[in-house]
C-alpha positions in Angstrom: 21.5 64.2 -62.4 22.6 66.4 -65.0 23.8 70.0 -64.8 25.5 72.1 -67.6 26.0 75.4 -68.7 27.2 78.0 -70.8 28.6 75.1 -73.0 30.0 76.3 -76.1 31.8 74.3 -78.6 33.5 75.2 -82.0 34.8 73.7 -85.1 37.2 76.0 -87.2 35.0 79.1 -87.4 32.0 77.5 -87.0 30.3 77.5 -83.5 28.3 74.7 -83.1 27.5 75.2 -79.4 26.7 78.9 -78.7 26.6 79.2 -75.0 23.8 76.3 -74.0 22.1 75.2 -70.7 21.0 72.1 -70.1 19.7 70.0 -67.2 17.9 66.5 -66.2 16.6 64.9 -63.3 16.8 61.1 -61.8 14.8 58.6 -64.1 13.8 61.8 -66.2 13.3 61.2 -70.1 14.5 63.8 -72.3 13.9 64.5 -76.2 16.2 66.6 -78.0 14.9 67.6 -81.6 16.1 69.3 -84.5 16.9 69.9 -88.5 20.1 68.1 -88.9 23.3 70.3 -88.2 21.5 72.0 -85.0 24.3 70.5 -83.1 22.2 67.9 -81.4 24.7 65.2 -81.4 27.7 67.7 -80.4 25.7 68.3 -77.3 25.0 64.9 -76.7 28.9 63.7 -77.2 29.9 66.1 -74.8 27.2 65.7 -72.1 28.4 61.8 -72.6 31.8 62.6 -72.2 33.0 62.2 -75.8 34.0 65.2 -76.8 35.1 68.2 -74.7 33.9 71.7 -74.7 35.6 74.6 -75.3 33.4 76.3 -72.6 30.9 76.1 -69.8 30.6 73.3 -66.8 29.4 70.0 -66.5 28.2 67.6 -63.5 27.0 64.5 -63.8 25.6 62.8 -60.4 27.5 65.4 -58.6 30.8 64.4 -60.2 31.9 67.8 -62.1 33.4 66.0 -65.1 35.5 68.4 -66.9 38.1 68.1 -64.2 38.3 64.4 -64.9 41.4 63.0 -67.3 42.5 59.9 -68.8 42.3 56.6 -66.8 39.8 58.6 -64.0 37.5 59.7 -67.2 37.5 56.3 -68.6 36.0 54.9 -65.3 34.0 57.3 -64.9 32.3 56.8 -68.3 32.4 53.5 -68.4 30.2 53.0 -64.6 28.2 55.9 -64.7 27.3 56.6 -68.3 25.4 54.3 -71.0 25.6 54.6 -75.0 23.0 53.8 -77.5 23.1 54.7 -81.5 21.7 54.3 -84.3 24.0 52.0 -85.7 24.8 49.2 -82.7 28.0 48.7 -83.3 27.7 45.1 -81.9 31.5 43.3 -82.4 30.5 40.7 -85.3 32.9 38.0 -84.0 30.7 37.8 -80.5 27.4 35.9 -79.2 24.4 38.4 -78.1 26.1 37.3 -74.5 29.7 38.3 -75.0 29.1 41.5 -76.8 27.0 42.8 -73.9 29.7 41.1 -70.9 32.7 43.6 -72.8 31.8 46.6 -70.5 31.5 44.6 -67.5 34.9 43.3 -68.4 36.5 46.6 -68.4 35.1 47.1 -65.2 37.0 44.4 -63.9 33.6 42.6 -62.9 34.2 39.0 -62.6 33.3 36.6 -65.3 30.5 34.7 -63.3 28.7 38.2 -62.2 29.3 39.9 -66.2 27.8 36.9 -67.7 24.9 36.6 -64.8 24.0 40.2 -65.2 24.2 39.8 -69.4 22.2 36.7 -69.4 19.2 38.9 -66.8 19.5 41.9 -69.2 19.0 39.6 -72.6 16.2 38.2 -71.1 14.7 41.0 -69.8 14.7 42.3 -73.3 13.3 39.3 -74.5 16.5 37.8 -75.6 16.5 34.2 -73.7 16.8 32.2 -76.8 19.0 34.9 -78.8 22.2 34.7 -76.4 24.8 32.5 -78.8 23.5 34.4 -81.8 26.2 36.2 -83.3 24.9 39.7 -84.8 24.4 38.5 -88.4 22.1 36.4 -87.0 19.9 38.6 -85.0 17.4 40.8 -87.0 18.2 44.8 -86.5 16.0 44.7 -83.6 17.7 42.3 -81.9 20.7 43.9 -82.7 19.7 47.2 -81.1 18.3 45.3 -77.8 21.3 43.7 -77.1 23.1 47.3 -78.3 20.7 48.8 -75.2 21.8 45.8 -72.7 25.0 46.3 -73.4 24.8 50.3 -72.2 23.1 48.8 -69.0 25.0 46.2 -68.1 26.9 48.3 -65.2 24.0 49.9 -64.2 24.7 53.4 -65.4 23.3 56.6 -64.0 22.8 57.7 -67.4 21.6 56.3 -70.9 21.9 58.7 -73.6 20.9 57.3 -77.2 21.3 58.6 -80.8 18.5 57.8 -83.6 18.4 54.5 -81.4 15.4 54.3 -84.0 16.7 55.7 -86.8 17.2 52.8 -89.0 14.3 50.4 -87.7 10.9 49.2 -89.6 8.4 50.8 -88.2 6.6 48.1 -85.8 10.3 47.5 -84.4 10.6 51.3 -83.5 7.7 51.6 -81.8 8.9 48.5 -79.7 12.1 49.8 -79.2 10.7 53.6 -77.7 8.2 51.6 -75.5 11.8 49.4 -74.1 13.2 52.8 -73.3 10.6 53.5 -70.8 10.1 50.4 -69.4 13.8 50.6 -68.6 13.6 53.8 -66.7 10.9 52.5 -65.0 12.5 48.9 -64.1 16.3 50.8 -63.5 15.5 54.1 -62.7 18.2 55.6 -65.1 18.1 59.3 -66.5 17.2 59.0 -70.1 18.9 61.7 -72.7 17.8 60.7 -76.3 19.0 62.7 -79.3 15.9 61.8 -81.9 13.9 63.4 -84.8 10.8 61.1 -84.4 8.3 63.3 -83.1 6.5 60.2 -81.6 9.7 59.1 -79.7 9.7 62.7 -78.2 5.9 63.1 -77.5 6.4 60.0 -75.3 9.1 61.5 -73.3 8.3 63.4 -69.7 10.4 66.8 -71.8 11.2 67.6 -75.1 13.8 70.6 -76.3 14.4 71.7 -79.3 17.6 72.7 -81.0 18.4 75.5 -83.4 21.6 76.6 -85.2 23.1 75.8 -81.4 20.7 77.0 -78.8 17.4 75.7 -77.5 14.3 77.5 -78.4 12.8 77.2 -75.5 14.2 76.9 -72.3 16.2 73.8 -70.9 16.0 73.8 -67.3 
């Protein structure tokens, strides 16, 4: 599902990427760990389309990326690829139910199937009563699950997620990582998750870890 190598990337003089490899099966789970500044999130940004390398190759279900611009790269990312972080970034002037129809909207879904497929998701993650709550009135759980329908709602190939736990109690992370498995198992979607909670990653089917740019162990 994933395929990329020899990515390098650079900021200034520092090099943040030094050459890395990187792979992932359909409905695979993978961990990446590391100390902060291991260029973890770099990696993920790039693998989601966010940021571009300065080197190496990229395909993502067969679609080599890198060759994709503009409007072609926005559609791309915005059907195939799903984004979780650690902050939700949920649009405070929208219900539970709006905020997840947006990217269904800029897929040019019609309103009846965006809000059918929003209202499935919500209730899926146990939502059904939460969807005219506007986010100041959901607790930060509820904010993340209906951050996580959001990224599914056009049935990506991909979900990668950033501390989706980061800021949680404990009792709502551990609900949280279990919903990221029951996902894969219910959509089949390849899982990428950028984490430092070593249960998060000891519940996922591969975990890699990053130093100063490279994994220390092999990715593939």
């Amino acid at each position: 599902m994933i395929q990329a190598k020899g990515i390098e990337k650079s900021f200034g003089t520092l090099k943040v990427l030094k050459g890395l490899d990187f792979s992932a099966e359909k409905s695979e789970v993978v961990s990446i760990m590391g100390a902060s500044g291991a260029g973890k999130s770099t990696l993920l940004q790039i693998l989601g389309t966010l940021s571009t390398p300065d080197a190496g190759s990229l395909v993502i279900d067969g679609t080599d990326v890198l060759n994709l611009k503009g409007d072609s790269l926005a559609r791309f990312r915005n059907r195939k690829l799903g984004f979780v972080f650690q902050f939700h970034h949920l649009l405070p002037e929208f219900t539970a139910l709006e905020n997840v129809m947006i990217p269904a909207f800029i897929a040019k879904r019609s309103r009846k199937d965006a809000e059918s497929a929003a209202r499935g998701l919500l209730t899926d993650l146990g939502l059904a009563d939460r969807l005219d709550h506007k986010p100041s009135e959901l607790s930060g759980g509820e904010q993340q699950r209906v951050a996580i329908a959001r990224a599914l709602i056009n049935k990506p190939a991909v979900l990668f997620a950033d501390e989706p736990s980061g800021n949680l109690d404990s009792k709502t992370k551990e609900e949280i990582h279990r919903l990221f498995f029951d996902l894969r198992d219910k959509y089949g979607q390849t899982i990428v998750i950028v984490t430092h909670d070593p249960d998060l990653a000891g519940m996922c089917d591969r975990s890699l870890y990053m130093v100063d740019g490279q994994f220390v162990q092999n990715a593939v």
